[in-house]
C-alpha positions as CSV (number, residue, x, y, z in Angstrom):
1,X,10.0,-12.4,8.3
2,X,8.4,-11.6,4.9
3,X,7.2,-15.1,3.5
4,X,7.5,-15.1,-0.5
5,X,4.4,-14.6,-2.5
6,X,3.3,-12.2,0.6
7,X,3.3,-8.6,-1.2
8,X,0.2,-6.2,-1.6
9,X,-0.3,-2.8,-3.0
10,X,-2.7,-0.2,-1.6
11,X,-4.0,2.7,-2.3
12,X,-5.5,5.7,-0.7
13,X,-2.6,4.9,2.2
14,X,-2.3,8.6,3.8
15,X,-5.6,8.0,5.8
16,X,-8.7,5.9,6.8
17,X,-9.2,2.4,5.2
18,X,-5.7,2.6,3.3
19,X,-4.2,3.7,6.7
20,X,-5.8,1.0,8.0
21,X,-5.1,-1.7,5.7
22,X,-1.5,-1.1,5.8
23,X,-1.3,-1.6,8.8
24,X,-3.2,-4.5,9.2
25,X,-1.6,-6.6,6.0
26,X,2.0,-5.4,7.7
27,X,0.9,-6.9,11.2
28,X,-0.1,-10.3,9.1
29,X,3.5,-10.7,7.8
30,X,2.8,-9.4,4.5
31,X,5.3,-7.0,2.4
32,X,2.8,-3.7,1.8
33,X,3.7,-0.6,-1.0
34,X,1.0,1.5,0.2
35,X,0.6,4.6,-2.3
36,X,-0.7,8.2,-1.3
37,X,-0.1,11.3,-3.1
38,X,2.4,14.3,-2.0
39,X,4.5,11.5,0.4
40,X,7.4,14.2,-0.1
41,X,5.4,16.9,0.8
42,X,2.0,17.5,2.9
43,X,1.9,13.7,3.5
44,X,5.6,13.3,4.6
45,X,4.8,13.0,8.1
46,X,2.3,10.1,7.3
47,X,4.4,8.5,4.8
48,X,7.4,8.4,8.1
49,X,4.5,7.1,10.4
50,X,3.9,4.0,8.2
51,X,7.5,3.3,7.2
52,X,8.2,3.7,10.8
53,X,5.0,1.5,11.8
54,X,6.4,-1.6,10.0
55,X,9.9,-2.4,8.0
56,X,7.1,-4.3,6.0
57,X,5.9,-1.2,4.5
58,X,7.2,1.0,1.9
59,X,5.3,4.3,0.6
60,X,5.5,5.3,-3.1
61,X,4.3,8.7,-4.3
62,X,2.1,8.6,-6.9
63,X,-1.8,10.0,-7.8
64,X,-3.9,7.2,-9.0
65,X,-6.4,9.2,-10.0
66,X,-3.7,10.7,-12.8
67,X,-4.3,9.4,-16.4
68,X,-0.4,9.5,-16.6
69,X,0.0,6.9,-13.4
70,X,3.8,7.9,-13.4
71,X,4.9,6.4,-10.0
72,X,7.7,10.1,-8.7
73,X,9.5,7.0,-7.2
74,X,11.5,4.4,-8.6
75,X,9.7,0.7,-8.8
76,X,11.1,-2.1,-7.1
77,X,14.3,-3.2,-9.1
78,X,12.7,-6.7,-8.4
79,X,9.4,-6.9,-7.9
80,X,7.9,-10.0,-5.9
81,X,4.8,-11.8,-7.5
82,X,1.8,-9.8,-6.0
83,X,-1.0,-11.2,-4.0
84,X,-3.6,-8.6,-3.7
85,X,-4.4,-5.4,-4.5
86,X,-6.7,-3.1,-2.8
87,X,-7.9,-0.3,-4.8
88,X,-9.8,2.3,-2.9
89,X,-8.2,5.8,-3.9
90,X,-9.8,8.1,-5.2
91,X,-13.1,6.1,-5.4
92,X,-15.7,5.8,-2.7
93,X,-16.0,1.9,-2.8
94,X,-13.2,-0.4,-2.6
95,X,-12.3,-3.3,-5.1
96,X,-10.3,-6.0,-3.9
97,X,-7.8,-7.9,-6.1
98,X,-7.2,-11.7,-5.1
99,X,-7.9,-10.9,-1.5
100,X,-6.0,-13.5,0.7
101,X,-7.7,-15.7,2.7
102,X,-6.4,-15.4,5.9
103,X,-7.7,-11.7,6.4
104,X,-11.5,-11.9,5.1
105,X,-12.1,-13.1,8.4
106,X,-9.6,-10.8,10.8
């Protein structure tokens, strides 16, 4: 069960430590919209693999490295209050936003 107040965004989720962090936020309990680019296309088998990982986990397609940051899929129609963001796509460091507590130490 997905607790309220439990939702995180990540980017950079086709591979390595947005893979990775999917996966592990999903595992906690946590509702994750992990973002990669081409999820329709070249990344389509990826985007299946983490939908399939975790009903947790939703995929959006969209390039934050775009100026425009126009998601090519529809926002949530009600979006839950946010609790972290993890910001690592394109960029070669990684910002966290509000990082919950229970996972600086998994």
């Amino acid at each position: 069960m997905i607790e309220k107040g439990k939702t995180v965004v990540i980017t950079g989720a086709s591979s390595g430590f947005g893979k990775g962090a999917v996966k592990a936020f999903a595992a906690k309990g946590y509702r994750v919209w992990g973002t990669m680019r081409d999820a329709e296309g070249r990344n389509a088998e990826k985007k299946t693999a983490l939908e399939t990982y975790s009903n947790r986990v939703s995929v959006i397609d969209i390039d934050v490295a775009d100026d425009e940051l126009r998601p090519k899929a529809d926002p949530p129609k009600k979006p839950k209050p946010l609790r972290c963001a993890i910001c690592q796509a394109p960029m070669r460091w990684v910002l966290f936003i509000c990082p919950p507590p229970d996972l600086r130490t998994a």
